[in-house]
C-alpha positions in Angstrom: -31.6 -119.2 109.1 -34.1 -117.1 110.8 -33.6 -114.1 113.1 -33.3 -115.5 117.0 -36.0 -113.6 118.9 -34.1 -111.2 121.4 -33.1 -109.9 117.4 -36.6 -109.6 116.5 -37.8 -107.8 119.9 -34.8 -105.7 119.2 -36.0 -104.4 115.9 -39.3 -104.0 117.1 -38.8 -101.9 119.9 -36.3 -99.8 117.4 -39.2 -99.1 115.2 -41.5 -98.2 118.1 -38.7 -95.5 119.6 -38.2 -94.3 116.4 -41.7 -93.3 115.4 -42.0 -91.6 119.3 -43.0 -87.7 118.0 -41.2 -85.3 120.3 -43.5 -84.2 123.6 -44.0 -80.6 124.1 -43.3 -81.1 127.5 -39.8 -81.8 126.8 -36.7 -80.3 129.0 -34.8 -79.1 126.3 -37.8 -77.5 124.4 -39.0 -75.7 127.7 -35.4 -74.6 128.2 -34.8 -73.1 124.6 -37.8 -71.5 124.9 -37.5 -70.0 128.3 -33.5 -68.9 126.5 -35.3 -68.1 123.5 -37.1 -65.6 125.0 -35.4 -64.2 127.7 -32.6 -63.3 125.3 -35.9 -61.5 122.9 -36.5 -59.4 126.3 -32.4 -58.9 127.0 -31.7 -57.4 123.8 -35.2 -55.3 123.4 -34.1 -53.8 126.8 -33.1 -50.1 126.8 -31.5 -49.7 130.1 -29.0 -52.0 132.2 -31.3 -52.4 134.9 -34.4 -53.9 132.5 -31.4 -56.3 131.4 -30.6 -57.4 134.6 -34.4 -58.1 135.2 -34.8 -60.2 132.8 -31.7 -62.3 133.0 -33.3 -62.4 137.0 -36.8 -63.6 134.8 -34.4 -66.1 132.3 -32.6 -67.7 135.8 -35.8 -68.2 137.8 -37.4 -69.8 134.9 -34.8 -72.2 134.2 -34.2 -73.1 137.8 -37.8 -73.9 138.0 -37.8 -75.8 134.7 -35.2 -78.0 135.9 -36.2 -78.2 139.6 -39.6 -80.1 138.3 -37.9 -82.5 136.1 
């Protein structure tokens, strides 16, 4: 008995999303990255106020990250 054909579109497609290589333009990577660095900048930060500037730098970032997606 052979495989009906929804099956076989099914497997297909499986094969096709599975080989898909992760875009650089992804949400999460732009987010972890605009994390990843703000947190470099928080903790290299001397004084309170250079903190709180870059947790201002972190916010906006994100906000605009996720405002365009």
């Amino acid at each position: 008995m052979s495989p009906s054909e929804n099956i076989l579109k099914l497997r297909k497609l499986t094969e096709e999303i599975c080989n898909i290589e992760p875009s650089g333009d992804c949400v999460i990577e732009k987010l972890r990255t605009a994390i990843k660095n703000g947190t470099e900048d928080i903790l290299s930060s001397k004084t309170e106020r250079t903190k709180l500037k870059y947790y201002e730098k972190m916010f906006s970032e994100i906000k605009t990250i996720i405002s365009e997606n």
